[in-house]
C-alpha positions in Angstrom: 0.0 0.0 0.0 1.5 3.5 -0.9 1.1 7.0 -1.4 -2.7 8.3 -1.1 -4.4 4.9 -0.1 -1.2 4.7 3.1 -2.0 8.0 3.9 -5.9 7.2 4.2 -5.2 4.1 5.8 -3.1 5.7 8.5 -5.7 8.6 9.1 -8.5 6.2 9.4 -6.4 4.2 12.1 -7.6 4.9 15.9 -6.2 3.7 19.2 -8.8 1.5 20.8 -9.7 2.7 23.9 -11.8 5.5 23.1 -14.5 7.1 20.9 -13.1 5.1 18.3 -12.0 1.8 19.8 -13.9 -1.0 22.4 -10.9 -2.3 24.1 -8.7 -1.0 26.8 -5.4 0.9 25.0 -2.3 -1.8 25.8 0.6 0.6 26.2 4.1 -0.3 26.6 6.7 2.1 28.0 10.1 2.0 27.5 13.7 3.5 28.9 16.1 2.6 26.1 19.9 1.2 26.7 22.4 4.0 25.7 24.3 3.5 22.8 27.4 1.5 23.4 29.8 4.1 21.6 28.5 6.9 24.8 30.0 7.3 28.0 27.4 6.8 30.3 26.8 7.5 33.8 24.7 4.3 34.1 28.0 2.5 34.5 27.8 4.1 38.1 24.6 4.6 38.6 21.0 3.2 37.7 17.8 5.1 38.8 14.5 4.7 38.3 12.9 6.0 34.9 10.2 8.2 37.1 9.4 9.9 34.1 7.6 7.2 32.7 6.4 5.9 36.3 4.3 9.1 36.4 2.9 8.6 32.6 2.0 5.2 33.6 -0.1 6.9 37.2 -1.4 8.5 34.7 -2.5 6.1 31.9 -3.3 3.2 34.6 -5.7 5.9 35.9 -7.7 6.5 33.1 -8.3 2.7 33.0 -5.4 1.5 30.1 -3.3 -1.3 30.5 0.3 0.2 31.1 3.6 -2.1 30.9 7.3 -0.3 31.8 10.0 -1.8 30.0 13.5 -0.8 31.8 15.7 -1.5 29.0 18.9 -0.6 31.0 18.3 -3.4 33.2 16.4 -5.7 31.2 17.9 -8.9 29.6 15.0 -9.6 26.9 15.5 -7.1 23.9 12.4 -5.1 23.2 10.9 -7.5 20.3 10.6 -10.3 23.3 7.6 -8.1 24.8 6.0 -7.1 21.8 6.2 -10.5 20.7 4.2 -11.9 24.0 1.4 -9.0 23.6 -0.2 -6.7 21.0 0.3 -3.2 22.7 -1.9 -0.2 20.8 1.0 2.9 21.6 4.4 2.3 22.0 6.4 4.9 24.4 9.9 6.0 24.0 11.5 8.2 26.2 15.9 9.3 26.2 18.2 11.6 25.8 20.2 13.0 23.0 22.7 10.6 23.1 19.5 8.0 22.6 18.1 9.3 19.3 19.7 6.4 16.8 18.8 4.6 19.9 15.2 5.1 19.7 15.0 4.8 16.2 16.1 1.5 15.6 13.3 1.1 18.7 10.5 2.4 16.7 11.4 0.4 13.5 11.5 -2.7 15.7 8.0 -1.4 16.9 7.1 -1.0 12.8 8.3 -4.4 11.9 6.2 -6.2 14.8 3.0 -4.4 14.3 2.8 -2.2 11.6 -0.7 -0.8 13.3 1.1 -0.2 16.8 1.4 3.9 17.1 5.1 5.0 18.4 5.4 7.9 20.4 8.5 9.6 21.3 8.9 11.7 24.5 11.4 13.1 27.0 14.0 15.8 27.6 15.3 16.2 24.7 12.3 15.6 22.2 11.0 18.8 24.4 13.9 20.7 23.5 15.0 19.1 20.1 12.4 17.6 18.4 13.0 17.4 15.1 16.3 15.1 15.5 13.6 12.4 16.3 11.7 12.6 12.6 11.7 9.4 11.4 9.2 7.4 9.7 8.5 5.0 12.3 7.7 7.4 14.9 4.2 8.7 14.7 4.4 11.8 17.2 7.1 13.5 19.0 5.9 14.8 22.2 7.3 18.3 22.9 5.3 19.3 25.8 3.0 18.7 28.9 3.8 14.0 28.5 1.5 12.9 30.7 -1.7 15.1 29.4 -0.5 14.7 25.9 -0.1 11.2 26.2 -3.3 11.0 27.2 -5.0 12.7 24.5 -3.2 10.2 22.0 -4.7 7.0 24.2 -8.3 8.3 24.0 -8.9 7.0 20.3 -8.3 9.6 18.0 -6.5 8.7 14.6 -2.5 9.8 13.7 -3.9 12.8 12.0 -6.1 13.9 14.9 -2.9 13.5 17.0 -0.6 15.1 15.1 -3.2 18.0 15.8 -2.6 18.2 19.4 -0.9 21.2 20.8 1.8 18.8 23.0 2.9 16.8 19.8 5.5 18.6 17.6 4.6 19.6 14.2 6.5 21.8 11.5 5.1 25.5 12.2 3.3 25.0 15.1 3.6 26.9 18.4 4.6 25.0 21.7 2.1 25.8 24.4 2.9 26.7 27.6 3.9 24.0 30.3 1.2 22.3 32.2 2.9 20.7 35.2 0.9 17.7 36.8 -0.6 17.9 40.2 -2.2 15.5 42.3 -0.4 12.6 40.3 2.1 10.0 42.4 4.1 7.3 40.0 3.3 3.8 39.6 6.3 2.2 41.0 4.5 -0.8 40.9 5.3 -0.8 37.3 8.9 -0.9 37.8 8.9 -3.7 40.9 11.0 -6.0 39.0 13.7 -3.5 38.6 13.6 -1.4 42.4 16.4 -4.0 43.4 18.7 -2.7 41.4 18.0 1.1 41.2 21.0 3.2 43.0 22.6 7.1 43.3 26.0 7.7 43.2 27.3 6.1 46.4 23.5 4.5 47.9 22.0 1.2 46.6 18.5 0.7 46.8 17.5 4.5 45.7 14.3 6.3 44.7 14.0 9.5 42.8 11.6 12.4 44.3 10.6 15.6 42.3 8.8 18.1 44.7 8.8 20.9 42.3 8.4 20.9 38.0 10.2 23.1 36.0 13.3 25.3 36.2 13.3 29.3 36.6 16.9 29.7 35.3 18.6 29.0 32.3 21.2 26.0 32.1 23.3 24.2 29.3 22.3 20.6 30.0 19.4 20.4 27.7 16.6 20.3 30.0 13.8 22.5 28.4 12.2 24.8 30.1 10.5 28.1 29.4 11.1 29.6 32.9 8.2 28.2 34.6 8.8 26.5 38.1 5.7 24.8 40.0 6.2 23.7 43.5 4.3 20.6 44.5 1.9 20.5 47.5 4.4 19.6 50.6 1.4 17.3 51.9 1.4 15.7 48.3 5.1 15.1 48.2 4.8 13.9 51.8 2.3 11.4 50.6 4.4 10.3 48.2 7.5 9.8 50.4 5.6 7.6 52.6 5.1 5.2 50.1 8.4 4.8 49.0 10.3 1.7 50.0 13.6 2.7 49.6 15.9 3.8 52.5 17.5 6.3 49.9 15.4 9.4 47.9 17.3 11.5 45.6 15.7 14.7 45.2 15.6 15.5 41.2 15.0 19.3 41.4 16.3 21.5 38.9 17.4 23.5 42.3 16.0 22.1 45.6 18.1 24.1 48.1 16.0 27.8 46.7 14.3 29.3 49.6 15.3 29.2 53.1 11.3 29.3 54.3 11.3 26.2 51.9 14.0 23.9 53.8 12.3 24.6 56.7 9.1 23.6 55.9 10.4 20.5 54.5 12.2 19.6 57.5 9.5 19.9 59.5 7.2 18.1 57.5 9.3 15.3 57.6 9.3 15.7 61.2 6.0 16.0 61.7 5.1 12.5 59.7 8.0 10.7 61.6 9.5 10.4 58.1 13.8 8.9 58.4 15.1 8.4 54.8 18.7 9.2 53.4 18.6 12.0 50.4 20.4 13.6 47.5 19.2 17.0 46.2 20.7 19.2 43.6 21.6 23.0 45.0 23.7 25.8 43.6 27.2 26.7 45.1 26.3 30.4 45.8 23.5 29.5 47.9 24.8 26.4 49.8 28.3 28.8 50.8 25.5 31.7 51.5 23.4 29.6 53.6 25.2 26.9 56.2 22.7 27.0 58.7 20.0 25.8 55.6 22.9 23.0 55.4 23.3 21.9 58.5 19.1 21.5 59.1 19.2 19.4 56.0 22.0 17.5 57.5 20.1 16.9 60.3 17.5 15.7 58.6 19.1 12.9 56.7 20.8 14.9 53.3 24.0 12.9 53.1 24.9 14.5 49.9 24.4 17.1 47.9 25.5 17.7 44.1 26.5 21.0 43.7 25.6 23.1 40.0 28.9 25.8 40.1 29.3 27.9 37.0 32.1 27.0 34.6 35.9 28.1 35.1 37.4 29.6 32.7 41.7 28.6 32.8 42.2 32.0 34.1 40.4 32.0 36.8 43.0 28.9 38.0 45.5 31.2 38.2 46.6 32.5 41.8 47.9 35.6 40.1 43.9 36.8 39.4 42.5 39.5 40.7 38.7 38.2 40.9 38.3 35.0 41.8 34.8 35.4 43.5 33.4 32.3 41.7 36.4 30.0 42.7 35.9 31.5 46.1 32.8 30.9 46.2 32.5 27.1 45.0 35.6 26.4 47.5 33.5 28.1 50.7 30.2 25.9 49.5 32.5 23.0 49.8 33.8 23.8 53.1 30.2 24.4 53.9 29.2 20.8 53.0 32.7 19.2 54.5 31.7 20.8 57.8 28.2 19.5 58.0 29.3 16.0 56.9 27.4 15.9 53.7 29.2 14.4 50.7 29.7 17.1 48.1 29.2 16.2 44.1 29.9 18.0 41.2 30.9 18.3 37.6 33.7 20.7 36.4 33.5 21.7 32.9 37.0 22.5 30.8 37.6 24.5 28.0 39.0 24.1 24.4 41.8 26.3 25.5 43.4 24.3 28.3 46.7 22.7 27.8 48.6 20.7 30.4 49.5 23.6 32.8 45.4 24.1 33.3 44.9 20.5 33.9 48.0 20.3 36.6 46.2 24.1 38.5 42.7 21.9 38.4 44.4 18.9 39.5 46.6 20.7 42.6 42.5 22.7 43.0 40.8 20.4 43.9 43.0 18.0 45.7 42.8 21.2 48.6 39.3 20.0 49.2 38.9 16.7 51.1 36.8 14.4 49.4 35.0 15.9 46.9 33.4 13.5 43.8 33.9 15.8 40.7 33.0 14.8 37.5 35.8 16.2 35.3 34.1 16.3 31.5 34.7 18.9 28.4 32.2 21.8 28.0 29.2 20.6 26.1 26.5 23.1 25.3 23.5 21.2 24.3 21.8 21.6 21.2 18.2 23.6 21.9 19.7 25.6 24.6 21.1 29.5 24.2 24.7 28.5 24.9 24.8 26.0 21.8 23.4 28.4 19.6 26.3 31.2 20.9 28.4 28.6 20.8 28.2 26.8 17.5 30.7 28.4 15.3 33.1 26.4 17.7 31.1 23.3 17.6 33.4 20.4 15.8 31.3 17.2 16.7 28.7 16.0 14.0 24.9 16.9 15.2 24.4 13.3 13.2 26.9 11.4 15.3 24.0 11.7 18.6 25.8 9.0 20.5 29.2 11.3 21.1 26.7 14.0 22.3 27.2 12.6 26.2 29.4 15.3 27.9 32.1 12.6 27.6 33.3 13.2 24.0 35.1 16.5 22.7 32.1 18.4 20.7 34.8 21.3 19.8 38.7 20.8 18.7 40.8 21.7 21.3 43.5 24.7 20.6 46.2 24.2 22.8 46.4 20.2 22.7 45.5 17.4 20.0 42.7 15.3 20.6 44.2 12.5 21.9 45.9 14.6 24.2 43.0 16.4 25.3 41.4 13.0 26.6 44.4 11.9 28.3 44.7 14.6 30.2 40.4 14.4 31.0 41.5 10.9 32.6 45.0 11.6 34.1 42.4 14.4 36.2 40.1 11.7 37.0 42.6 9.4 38.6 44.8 12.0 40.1 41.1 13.3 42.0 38.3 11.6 42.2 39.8 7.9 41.9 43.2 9.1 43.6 43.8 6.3 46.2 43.0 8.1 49.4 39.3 8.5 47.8 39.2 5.1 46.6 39.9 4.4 50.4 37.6 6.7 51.5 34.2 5.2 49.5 35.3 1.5 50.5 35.2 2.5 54.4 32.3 5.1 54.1 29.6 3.5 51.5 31.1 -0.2 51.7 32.7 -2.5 49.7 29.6 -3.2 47.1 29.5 0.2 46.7 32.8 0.8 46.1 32.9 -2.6 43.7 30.2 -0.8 41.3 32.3 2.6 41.3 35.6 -0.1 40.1 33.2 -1.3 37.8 31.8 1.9 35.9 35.4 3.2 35.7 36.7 0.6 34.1 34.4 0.7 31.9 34.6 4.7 31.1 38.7 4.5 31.2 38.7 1.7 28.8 36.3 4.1 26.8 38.7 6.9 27.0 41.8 5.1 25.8 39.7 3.9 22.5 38.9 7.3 22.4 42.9 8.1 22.2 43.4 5.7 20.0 40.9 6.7 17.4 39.9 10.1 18.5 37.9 11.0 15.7 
């Protein structure tokens, strides 16, 4: 079938379920595997895909059947579960280093069930949508997932859906976000995989959000379009209480925001008689601003925090500088946390300038601090954000080649060293910091030895990464 009589065919198509179907929709969501050429963090960490757990709250409520496929984790392939079940909507969900990923997912999908719609969601379909076109992917959702996707479960037809204001289309304008309330995940829909879901330096994790959205601009990716909802603190309390997992970590764009804010957390948590372990993100000019904030949270079971510091530029390495009032300031948030007893996380961007000399000042840096865990990677401005499009004069990587795209590869040439020398000197920083051997020593006898086993194990992996990398740079 081609050309006018597909086109009909595919417009005339409706997801059962709704006004133009008499079964419940089957729906299958999915967390892909990165591609094997990135450099993942999944090699140290695992969490839980709570994006789609909300989507399937969501779907589950309106009375569809919802599957969660954790593909990370999982050791059938994706045709094994459409091949045990006819599902109506197939959901994808990744980031940019996940687009060929997701691709070869959908055409799976295609080749199983021609009939089956594929829908495409996540961070960076919101921000980038158009690197997921593809002809087996029937709508890219670019906004508001869990409404959107419901709209596209109620029965209408590929055309109808492609109308919708959260699906992507060419010249249409994305509406403003929607941020869910009242809706907890289904983690019940990931129960096969909770064992094995960890942050950083905790097994047995579960991720929280108590706010959506992001007032501030970032180079990550995440899209945003400088809307920031807070969550009810009863709701989130709710929520926390129903989580198994001794350890939470806190997924806000910025948790640590408002000293009135900490507070009443804190004393929610006291008032419920709720003990759990937790993570949060918070920026290094409010954390060296506000120790007291740190110390409550300390108190109240945050044995880490990962800290969001602006990027250093070589000169401001140099002792011989004038201002250092960012430097300053990230070394006094470090104290901050050191003081308190909460483990301080962080990634430190370099630059396309830096030769040795800048690597050997970042090196002798951070090795002042006690035991930070920095994550030493090469600027990456993000494609959809402001400092790619500043940026992209200097941009060397391929947009095509999505799988470098993983803050792990060199997207520019580097001036002052060749590439190979460039990603020696990212992994001489590693081990001469973060894996030095008074660190090592330092997660066996705080976080254990199966801790410290899976940090051996993602590093190995990465480093062996790296030195393919400096074999064959390009």
């Amino acid at each position: 079938m081609t050309g006018r009589a597909e086109v009909a065919a595919q417009t005339a198509t409706r997801v059962p379920g709704g006004p133009g179907g008499d079964d419940t929709v089957k729906v299958l969501l999915a967390r892909p595997r990165p591609d094997t050429r990135s450099v993942n963090v999944q090699r140290f960490m695992v969490t839980e895909p709570l994006e789609l757990e909300i989507l399937a709250a969501h779907l589950s409520n309106l009375g569809h059947e919802v599957d969660v496929v954790d593909l990370v984790l999982e050791r059938h392939k994706l045709a094994w579960f459409l091949a045990q079940k006819h599902y109506d909507l197939v959901g994808l969900t990744g980031y940019i280093n996940h687009v060929h990923v997701i691709k070869a997912l959908a055409g799976e999908v295609k080749r199983a069930s021609p009939q089956t719609r594929v829908v495409v969601g996540g961070i960076h379909a919101e921000s980038v949508p158009t690197d997921f076109i593809d002809s087996s992917i029937d709508h890219i959702v670019w906004a508001n997932g869990p409404a959107t996707m419901a709209e596209l479960a109620s029965g209408m037809s590929v055309a109808e859906g492609a109308c919708l204001p959260g699906v992507w289309g060419s010249g249409k304008a994305k509406p403003a976000s929607d941020h869910p309330r009242g809706l907890l995940p289904d983690r019940t829909s990931t129960a096969k995989y909770r064992s094995r879901y960890n942050s950083m330096h905790h097994e047995s994790s579960a991720m929280l959000k108590t706010s959506y959205g992001c007032a501030r601009a970032c180079a990550t990716g995440c899209d945003h379009d400088g809307s920031c909802s807070r969550r009810d603190l009863d709701e989130v309390m709710d929520e926390l209480a129903t989580i198994d997992e001794p350890h939470v970590f806190i997924v806000d764009d910025d948790f640590l925001s408002s000293p009135a804010g900490i507070q009443a957390f804190c004393d929610a948590l006291d008032a419920r008689g709720i003990s759990k372990r937790f993570m949060a993100f918070a920026r290094a000019e409010y954390v060296s601003d506000h120790p007291d904030d740190v110390r409550l949270l300390a108190a109240h079971g945050f044995e880490g925090l990962f800290l969001e510091v602006e990027p250093f530029l070589k000169t401001q390495l140099n002792d011989d500088r004038a201002d250092q009032t960012e430097i300053e300031q990230a070394v006094q948030a470090v104290r901050v946390l050191e003081d308190a007893g909460v483990q301080c996380y962080t990634d430190l961007f370099t630059g396309m300038d830096w030769d040795r000399t800048d690597f050997d000042r970042l090196i002798a840096f951070l090795n002042q601090l006690e035991h930070p865990m920095v994550n030493i990677q090469p600027s990456t401005p993000m494609p959809g954000t402001s400092e790619f499009d500043e940026g992209c004069d200097q941009v060397s990587l391929a947009r095509c080649e999505a799988e470098r795209w993983d803050s792990a590869h060199l997207t520019f040439r580097p001036t002052e060293l060749g590439p190979r020398a460039y990603y020696w000197q990212l992994l001489r920083a590693h081990y001469k910091t973060t894996a030095n051997p008074s660190r090592r020593r330092y997660i066996k006898d705080r976080y254990g030895k199966r801790v410290y086993r899976r940090m051996i194990r993602g590093a190995v992996g990465n480093t062996w990464q790296y030195l393919k990398l400096m074999v064959r740079p390009g």
